[in-house]
N, CA, C and O atoms as a GROMACS GRO file, in nm:
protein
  564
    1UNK      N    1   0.084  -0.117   0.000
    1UNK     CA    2   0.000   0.000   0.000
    1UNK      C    3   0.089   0.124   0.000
    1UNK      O    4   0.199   0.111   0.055
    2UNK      N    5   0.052   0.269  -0.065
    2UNK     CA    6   0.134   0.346  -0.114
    2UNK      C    7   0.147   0.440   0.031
    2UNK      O    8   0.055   0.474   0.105
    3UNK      N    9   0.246   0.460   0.039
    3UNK     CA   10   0.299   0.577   0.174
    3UNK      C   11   0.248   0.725   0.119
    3UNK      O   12   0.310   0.783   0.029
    4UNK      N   13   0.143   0.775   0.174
    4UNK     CA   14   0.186   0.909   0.091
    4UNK      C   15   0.164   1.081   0.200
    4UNK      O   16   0.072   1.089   0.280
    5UNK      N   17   0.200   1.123   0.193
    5UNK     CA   18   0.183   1.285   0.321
    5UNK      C   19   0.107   1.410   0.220
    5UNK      O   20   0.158   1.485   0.136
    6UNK      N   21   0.007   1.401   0.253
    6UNK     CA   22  -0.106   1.508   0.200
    6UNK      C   23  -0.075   1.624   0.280
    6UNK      O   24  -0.068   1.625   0.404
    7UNK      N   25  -0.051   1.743   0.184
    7UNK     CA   26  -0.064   1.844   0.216
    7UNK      C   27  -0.197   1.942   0.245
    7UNK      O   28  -0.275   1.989   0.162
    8UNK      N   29  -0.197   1.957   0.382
    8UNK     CA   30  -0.350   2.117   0.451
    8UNK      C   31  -0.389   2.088   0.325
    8UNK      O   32  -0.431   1.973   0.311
    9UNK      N   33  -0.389   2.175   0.202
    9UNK     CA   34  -0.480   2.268   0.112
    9UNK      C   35  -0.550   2.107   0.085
    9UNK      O   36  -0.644   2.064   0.152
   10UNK      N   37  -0.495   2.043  -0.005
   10UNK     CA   38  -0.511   1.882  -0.068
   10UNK      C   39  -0.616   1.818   0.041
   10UNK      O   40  -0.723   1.779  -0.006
   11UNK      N   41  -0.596   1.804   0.186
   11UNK     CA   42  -0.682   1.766   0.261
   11UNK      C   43  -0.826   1.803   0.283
   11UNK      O   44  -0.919   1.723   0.300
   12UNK      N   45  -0.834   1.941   0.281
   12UNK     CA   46  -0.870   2.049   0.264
   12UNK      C   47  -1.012   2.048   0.122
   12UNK      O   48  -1.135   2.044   0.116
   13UNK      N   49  -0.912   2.053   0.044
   13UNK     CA   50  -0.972   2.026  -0.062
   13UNK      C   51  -1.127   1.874  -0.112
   13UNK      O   52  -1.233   1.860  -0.173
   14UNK      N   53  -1.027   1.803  -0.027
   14UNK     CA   54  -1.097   1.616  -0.028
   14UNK      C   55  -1.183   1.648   0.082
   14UNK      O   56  -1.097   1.600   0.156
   15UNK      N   57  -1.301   1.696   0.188
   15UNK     CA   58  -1.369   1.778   0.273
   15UNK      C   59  -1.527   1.772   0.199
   15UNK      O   60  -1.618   1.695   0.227
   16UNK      N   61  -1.526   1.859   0.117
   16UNK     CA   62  -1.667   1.887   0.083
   16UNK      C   63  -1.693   1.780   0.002
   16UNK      O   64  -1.605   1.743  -0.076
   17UNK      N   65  -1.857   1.695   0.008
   17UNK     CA   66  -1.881   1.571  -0.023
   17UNK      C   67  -1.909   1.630  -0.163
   17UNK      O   68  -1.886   1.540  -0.245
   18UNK      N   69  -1.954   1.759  -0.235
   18UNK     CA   70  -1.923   1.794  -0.353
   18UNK      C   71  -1.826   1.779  -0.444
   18UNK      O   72  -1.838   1.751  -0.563
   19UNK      N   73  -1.710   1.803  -0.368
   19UNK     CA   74  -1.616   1.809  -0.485
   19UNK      C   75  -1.536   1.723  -0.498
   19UNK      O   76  -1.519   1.644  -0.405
   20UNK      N   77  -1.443   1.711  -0.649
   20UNK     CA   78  -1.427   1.666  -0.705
   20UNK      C   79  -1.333   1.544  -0.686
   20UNK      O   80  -1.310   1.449  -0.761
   21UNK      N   81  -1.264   1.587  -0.503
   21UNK     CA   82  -1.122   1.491  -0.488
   21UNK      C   83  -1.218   1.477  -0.339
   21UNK      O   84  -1.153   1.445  -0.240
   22UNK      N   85  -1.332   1.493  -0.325
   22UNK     CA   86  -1.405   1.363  -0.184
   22UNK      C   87  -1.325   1.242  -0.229
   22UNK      O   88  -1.227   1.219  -0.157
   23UNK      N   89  -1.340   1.178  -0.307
   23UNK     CA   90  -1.283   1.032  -0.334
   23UNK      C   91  -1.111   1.012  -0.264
   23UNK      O   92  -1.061   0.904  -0.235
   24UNK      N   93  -1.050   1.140  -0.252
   24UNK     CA   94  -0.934   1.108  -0.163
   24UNK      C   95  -0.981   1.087  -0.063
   24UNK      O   96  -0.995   0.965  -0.048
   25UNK      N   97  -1.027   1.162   0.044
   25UNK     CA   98  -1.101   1.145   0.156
   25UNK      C   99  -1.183   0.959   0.208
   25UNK      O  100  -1.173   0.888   0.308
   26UNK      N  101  -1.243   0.950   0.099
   26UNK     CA  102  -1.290   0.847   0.128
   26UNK      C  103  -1.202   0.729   0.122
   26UNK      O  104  -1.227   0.638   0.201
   27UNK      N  105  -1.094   0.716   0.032
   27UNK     CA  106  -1.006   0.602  -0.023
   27UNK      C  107  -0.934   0.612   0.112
   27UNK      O  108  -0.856   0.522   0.142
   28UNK      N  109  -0.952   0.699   0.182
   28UNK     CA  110  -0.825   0.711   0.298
   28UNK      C  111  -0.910   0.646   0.391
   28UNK      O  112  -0.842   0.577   0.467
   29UNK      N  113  -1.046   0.641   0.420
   29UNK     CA  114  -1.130   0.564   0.516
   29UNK      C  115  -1.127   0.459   0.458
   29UNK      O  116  -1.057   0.376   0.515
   30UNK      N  117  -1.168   0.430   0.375
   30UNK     CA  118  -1.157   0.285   0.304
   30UNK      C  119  -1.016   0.188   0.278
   30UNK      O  120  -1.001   0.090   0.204
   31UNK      N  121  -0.965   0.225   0.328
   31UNK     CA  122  -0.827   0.211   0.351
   31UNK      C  123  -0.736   0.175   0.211
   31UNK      O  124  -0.678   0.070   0.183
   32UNK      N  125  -0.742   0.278   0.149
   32UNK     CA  126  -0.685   0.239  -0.007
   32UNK      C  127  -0.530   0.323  -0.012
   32UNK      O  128  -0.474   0.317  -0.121
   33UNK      N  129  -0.477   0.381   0.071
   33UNK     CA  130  -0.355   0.405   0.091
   33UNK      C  131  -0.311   0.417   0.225
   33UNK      O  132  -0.397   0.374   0.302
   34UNK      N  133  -0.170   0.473   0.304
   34UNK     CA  134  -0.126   0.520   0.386
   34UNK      C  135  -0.097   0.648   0.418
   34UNK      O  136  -0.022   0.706   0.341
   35UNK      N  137  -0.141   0.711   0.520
   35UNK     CA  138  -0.135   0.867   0.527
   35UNK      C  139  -0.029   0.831   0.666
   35UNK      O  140  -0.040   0.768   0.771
   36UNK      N  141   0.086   0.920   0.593
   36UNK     CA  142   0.193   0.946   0.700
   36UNK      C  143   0.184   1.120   0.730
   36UNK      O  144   0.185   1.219   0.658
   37UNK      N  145   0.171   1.090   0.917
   37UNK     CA  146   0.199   1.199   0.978
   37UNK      C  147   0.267   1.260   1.074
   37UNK      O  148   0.291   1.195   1.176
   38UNK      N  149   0.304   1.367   1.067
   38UNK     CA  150   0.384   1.385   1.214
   38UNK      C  151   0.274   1.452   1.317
   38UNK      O  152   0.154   1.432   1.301
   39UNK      N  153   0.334   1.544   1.440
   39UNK     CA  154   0.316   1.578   1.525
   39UNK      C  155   0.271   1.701   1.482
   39UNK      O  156   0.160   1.749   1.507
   40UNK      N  157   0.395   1.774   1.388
   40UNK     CA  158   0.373   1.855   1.294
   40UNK      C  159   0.222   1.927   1.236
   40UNK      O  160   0.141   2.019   1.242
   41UNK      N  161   0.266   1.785   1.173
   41UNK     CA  162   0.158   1.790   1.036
   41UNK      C  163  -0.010   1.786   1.104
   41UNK      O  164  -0.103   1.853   1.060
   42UNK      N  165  -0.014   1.719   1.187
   42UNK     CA  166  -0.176   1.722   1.245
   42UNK      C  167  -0.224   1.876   1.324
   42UNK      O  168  -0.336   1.925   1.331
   43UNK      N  169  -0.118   1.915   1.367
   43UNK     CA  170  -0.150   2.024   1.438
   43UNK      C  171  -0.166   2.156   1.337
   43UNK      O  172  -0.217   2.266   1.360
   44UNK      N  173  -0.109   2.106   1.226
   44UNK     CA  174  -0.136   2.234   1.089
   44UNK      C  175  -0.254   2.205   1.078
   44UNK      O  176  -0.332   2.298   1.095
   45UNK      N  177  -0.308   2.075   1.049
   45UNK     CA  178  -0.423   1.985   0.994
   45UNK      C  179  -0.540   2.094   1.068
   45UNK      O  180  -0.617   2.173   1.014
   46UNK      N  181  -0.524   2.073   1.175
   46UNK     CA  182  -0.595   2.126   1.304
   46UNK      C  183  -0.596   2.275   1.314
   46UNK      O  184  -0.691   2.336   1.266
   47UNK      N  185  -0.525   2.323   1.356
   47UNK     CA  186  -0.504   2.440   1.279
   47UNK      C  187  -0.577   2.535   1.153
   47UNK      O  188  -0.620   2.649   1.175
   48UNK      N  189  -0.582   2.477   1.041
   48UNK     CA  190  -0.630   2.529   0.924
   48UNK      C  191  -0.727   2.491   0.871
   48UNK      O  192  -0.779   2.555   0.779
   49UNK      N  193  -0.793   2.330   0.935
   49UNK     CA  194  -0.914   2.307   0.896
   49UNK      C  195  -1.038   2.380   1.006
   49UNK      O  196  -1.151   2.420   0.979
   50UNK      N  197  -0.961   2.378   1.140
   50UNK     CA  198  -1.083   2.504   1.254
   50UNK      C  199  -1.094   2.598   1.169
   50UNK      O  200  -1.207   2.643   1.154
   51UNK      N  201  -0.954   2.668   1.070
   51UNK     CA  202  -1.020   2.814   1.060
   51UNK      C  203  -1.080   2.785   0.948
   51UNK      O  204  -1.165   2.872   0.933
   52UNK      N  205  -1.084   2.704   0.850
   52UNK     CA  206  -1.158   2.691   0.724
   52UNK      C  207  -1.314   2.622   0.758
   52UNK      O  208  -1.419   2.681   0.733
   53UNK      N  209  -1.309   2.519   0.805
   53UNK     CA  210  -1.452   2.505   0.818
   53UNK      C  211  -1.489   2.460   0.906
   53UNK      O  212  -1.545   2.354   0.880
   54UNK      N  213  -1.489   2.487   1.013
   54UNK     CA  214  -1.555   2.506   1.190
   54UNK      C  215  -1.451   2.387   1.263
   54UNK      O  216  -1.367   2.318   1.204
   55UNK      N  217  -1.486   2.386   1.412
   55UNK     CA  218  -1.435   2.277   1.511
   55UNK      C  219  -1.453   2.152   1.487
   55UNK      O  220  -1.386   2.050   1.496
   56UNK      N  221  -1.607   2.196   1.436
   56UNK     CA  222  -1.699   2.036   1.493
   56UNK      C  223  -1.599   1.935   1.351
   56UNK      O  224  -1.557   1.820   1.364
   57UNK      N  225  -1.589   2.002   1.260
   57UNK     CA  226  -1.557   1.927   1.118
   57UNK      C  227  -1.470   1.906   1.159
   57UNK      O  228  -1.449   1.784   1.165
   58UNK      N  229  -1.359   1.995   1.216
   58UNK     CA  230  -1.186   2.009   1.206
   58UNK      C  231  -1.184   1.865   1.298
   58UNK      O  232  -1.125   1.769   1.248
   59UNK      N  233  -1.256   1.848   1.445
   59UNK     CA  234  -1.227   1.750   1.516
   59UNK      C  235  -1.281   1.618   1.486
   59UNK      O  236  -1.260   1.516   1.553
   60UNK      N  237  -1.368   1.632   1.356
   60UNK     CA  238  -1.413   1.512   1.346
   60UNK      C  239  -1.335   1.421   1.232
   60UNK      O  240  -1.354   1.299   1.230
   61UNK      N  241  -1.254   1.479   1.144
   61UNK     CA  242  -1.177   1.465   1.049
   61UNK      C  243  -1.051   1.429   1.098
   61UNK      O  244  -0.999   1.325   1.056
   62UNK      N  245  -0.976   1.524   1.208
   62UNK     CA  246  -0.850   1.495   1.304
   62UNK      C  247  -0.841   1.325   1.338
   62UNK      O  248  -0.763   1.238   1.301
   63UNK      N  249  -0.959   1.325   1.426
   63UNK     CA  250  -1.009   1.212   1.510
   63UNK      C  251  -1.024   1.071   1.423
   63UNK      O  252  -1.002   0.952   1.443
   64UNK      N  253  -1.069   1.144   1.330
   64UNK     CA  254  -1.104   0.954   1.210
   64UNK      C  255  -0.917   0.967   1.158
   64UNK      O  256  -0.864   0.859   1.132
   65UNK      N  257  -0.853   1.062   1.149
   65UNK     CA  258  -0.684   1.055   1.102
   65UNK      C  259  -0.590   1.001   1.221
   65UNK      O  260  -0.488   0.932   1.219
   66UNK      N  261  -0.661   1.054   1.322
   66UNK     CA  262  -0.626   0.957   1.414
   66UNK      C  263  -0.655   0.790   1.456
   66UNK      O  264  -0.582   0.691   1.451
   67UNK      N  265  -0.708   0.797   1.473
   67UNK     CA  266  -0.797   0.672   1.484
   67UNK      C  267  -0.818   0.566   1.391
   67UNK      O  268  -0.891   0.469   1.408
   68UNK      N  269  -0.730   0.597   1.268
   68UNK     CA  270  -0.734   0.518   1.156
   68UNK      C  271  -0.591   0.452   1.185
   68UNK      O  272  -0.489   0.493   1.240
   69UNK      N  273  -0.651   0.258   1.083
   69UNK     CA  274  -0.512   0.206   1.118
   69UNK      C  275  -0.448   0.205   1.008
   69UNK      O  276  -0.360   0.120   0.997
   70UNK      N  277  -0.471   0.294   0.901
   70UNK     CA  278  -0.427   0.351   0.759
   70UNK      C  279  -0.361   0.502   0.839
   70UNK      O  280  -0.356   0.588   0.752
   71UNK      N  281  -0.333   0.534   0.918
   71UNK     CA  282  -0.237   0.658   0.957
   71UNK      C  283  -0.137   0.626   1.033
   71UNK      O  284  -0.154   0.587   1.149
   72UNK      N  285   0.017   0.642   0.958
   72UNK     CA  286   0.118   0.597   1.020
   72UNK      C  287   0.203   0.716   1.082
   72UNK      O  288   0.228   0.813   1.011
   73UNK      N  289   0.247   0.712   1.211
   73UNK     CA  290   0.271   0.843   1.317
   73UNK      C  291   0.441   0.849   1.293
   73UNK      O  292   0.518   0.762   1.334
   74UNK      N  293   0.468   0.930   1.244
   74UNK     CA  294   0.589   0.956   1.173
   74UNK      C  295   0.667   1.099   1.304
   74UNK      O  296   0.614   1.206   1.333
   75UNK      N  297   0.768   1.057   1.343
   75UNK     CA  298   0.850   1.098   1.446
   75UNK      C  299   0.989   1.190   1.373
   75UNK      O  300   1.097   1.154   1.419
   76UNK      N  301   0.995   1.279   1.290
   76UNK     CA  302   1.159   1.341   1.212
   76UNK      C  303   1.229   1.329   1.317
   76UNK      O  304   1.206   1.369   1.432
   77UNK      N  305   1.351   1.247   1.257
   77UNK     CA  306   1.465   1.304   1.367
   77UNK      C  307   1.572   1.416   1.320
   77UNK      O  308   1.650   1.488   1.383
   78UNK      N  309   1.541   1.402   1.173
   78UNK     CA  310   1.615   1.525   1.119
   78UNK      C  311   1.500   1.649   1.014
   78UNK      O  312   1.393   1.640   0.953
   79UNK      N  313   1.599   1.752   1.040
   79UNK     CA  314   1.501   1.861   0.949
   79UNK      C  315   1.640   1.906   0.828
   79UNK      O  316   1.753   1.951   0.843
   80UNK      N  317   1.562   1.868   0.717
   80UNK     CA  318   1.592   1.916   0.594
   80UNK      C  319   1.597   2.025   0.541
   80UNK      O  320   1.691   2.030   0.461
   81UNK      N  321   1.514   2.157   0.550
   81UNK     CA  322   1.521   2.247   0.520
   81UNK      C  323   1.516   2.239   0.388
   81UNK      O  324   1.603   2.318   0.354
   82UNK      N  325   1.450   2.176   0.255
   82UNK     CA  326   1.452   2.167   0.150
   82UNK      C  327   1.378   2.290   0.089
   82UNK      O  328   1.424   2.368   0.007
   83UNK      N  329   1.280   2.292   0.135
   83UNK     CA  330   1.196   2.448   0.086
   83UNK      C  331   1.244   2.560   0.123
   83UNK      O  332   1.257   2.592   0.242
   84UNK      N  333   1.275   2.632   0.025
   84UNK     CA  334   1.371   2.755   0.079
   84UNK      C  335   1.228   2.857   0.050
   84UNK      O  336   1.216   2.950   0.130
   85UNK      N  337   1.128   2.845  -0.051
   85UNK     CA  338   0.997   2.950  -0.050
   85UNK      C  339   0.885   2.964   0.031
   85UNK      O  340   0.798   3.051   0.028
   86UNK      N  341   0.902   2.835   0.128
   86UNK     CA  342   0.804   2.861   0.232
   86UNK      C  343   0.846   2.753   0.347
   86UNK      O  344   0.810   2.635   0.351
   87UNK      N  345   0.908   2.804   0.416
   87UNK     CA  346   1.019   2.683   0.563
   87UNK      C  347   0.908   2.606   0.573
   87UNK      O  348   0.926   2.491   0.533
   88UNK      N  349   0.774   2.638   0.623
   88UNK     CA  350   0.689   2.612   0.714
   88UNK      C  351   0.666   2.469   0.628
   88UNK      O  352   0.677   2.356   0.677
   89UNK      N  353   0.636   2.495   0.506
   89UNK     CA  354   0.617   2.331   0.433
   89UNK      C  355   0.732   2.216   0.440
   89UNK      O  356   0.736   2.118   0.366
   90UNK      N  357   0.828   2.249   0.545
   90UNK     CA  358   0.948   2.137   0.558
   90UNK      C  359   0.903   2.018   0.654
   90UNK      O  360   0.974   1.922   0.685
   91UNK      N  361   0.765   2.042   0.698
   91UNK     CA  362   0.759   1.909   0.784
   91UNK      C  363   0.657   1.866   0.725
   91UNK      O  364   0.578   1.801   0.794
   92UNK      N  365   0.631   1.883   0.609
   92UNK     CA  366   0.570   1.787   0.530
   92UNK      C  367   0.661   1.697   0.436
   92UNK      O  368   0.606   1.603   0.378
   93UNK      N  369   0.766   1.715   0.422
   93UNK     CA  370   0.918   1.679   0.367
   93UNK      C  371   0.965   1.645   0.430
   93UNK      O  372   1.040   1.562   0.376
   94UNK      N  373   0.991   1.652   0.591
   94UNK     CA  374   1.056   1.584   0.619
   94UNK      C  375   0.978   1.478   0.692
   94UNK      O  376   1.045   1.394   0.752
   95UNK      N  377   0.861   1.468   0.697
   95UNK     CA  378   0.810   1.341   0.733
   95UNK      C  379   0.764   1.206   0.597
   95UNK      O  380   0.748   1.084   0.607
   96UNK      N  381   0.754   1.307   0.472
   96UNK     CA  382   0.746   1.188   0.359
   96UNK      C  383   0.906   1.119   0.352
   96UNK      O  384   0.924   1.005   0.310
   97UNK      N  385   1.030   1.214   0.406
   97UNK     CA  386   1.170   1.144   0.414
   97UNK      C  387   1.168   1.046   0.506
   97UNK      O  388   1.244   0.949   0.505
   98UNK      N  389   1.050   1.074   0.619
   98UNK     CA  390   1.114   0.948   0.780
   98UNK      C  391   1.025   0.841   0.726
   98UNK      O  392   1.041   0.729   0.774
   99UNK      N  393   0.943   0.854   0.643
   99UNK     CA  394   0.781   0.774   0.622
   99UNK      C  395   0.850   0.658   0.516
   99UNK      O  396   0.811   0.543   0.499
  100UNK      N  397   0.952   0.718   0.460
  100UNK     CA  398   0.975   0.649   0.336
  100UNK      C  399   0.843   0.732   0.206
  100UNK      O  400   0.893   0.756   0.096
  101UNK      N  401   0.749   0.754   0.216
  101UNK     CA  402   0.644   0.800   0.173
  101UNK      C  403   0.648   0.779  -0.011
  101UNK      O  404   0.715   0.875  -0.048
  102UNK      N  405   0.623   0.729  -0.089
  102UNK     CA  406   0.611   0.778  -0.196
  102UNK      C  407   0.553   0.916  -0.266
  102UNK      O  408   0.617   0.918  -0.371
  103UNK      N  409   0.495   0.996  -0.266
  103UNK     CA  410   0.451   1.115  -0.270
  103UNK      C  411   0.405   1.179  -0.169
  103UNK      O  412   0.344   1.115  -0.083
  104UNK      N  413   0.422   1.306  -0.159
  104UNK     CA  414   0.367   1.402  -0.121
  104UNK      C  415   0.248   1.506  -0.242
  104UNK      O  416   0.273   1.571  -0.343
  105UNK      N  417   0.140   1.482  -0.179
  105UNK     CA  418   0.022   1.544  -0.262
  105UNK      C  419  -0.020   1.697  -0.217
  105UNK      O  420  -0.082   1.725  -0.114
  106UNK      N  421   0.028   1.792  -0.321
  106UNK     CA  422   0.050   1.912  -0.290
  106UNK      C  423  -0.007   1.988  -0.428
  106UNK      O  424  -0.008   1.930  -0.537
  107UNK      N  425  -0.055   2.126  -0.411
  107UNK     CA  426  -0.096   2.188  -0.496
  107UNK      C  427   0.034   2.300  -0.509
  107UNK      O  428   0.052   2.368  -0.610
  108UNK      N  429   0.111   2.304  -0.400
  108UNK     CA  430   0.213   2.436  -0.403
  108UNK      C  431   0.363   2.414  -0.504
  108UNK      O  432   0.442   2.321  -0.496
  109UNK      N  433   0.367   2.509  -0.576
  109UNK     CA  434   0.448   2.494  -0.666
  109UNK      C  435   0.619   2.479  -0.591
  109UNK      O  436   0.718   2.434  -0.648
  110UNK      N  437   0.612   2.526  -0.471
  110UNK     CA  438   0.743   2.576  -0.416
  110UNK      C  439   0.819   2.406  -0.377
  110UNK      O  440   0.931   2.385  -0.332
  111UNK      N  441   0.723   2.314  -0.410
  111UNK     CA  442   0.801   2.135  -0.396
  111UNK      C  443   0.865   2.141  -0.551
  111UNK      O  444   0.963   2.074  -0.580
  112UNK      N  445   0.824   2.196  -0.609
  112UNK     CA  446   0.911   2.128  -0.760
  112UNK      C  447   1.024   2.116  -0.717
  112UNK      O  448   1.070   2.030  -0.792
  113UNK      N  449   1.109   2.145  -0.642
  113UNK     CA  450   1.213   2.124  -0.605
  113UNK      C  451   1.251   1.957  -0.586
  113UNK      O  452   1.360   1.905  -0.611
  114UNK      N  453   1.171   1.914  -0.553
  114UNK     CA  454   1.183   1.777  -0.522
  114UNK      C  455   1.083   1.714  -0.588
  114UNK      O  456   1.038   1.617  -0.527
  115UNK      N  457   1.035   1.736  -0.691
  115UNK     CA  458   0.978   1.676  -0.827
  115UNK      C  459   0.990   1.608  -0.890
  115UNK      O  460   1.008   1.663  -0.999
  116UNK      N  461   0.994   1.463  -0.904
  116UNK     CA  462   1.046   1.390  -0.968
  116UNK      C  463   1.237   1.395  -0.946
  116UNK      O  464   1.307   1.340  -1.031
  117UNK      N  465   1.290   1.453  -0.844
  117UNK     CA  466   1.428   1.470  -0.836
  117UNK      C  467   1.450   1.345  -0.803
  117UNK      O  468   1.383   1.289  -0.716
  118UNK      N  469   1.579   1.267  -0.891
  118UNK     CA  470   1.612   1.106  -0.924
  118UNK      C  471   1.655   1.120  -0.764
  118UNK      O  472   1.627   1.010  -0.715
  119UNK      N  473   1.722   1.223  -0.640
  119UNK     CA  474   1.847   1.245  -0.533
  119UNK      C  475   1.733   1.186  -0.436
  119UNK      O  476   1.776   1.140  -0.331
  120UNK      N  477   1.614   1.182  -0.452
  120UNK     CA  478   1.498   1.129  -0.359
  120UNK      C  479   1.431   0.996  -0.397
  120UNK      O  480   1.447   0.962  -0.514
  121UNK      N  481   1.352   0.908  -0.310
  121UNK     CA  482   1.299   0.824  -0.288
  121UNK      C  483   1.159   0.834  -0.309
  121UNK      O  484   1.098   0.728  -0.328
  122UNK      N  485   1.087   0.961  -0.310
  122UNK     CA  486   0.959   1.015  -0.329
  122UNK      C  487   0.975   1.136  -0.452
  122UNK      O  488   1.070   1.178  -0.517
  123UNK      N  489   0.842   1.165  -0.449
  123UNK     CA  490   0.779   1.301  -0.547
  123UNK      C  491   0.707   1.341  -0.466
  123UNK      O  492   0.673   1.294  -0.357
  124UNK      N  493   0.659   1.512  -0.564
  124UNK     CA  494   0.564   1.596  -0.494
  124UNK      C  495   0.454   1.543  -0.622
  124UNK      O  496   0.494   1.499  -0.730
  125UNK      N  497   0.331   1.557  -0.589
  125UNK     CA  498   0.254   1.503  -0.758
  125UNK      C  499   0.117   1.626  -0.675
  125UNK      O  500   0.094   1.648  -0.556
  126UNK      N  501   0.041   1.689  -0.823
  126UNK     CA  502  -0.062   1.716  -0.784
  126UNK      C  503  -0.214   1.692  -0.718
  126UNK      O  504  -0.244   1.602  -0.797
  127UNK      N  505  -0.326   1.703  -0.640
  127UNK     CA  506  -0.409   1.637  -0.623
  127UNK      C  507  -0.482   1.588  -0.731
  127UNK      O  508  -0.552   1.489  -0.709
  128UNK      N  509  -0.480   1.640  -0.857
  128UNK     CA  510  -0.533   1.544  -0.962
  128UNK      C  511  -0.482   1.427  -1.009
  128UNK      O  512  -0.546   1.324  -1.029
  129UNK      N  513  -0.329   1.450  -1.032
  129UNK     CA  514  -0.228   1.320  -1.026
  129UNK      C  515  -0.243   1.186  -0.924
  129UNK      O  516  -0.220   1.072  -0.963
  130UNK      N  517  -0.289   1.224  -0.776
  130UNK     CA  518  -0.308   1.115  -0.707
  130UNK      C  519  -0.458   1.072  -0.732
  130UNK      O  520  -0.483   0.952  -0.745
  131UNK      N  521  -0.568   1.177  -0.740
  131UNK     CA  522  -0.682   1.108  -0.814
  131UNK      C  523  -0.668   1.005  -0.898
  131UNK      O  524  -0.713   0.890  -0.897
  132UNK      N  525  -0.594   1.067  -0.974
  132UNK     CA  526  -0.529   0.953  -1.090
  132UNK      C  527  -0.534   0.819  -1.096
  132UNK      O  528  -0.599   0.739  -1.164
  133UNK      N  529  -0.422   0.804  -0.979
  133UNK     CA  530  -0.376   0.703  -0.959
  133UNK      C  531  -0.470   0.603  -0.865
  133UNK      O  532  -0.480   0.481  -0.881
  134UNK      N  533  -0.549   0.697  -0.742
  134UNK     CA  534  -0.634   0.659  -0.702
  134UNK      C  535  -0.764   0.543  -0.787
  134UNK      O  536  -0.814   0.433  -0.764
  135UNK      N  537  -0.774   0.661  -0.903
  135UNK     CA  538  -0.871   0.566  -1.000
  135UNK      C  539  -0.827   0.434  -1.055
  135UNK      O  540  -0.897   0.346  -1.106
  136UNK      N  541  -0.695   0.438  -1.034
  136UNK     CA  542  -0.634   0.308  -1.135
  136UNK      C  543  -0.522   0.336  -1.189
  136UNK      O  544  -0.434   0.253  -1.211
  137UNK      N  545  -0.516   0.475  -1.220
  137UNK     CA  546  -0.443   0.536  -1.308
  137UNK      C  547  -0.302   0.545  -1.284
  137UNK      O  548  -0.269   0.533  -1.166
  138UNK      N  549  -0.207   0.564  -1.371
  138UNK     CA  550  -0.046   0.555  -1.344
  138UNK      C  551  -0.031   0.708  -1.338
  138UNK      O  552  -0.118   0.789  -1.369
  139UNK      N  553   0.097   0.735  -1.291
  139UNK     CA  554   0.181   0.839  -1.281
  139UNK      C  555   0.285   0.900  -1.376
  139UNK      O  556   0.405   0.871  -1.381
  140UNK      N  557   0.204   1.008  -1.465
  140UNK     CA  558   0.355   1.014  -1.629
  140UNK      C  559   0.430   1.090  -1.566
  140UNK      O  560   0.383   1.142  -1.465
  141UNK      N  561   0.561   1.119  -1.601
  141UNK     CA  562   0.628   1.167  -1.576
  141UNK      C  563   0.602   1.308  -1.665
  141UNK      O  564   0.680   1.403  -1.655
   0.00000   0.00000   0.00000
């Protein structure tokens, strides 16, 4: 099963039973991949989904990411500093590095950095790209 560290917006995004990437959301209850997280990363989670669309959602979404045995609790012992355009996105990098993770699912352009870069073990791919793949679909380069 694929390792992968979803980025806030991407999470964010998979939320409203309207649109178009619910099906991430759900594949992640249904246990169709691995969501690696840190300590970090949930407290952004938490964080940005209270201010986007209330408590009750933010804690009920937290709680099933918790509570799922498709969420693997990822501990950095080192920080990378790979994003030089926005620091704050380095512990989403450096937990797809401790996770082993195959992608990181991100809408922010400032990962091309680590894009398909051969020096890594993972990619950054867009949320339509993991739809993608979600559906069946492969990954072009």
């Amino acid at each position: 099963m694929q390792r992968i560290v979803l980025d806030t917006n991407c999470l964010l995004m998979s939320i409203p039973r309207k649109s178009p990437y619910h099906q991430i959301l759900l594949d992640f209850l249904a246990g169709k991949y691995l969501l690696c997280v840190s300590n970090e990363v949930v407290l952004e989670y938490e964080e940005i989904l209270t201010r986007k669309v209330g408590s009750l959602v933010a804690n009920n979404i937290i709680n099933a990411i918790l509570a799922s045995s498709n969420t693997i609790f990822i501990n950095p012992q080192k920080r990378y500093q790979l994003i030089k355009a926005d620091p704050d996105d380095n512990k989403f990098v450096d937990c797809a590095i401790s996770a082993n993770a195959k992608y990181i699912v991100s809408q922010d352009h400032h990962y091309d950095v680590i894009r398909f870069n051969p020096e890594f073990d993972f990619t950054a791919i867009d949320i339509d790209a993991f739809l993608a793949i979600l559906k069946g679909g492969s990954l072009v380069n």
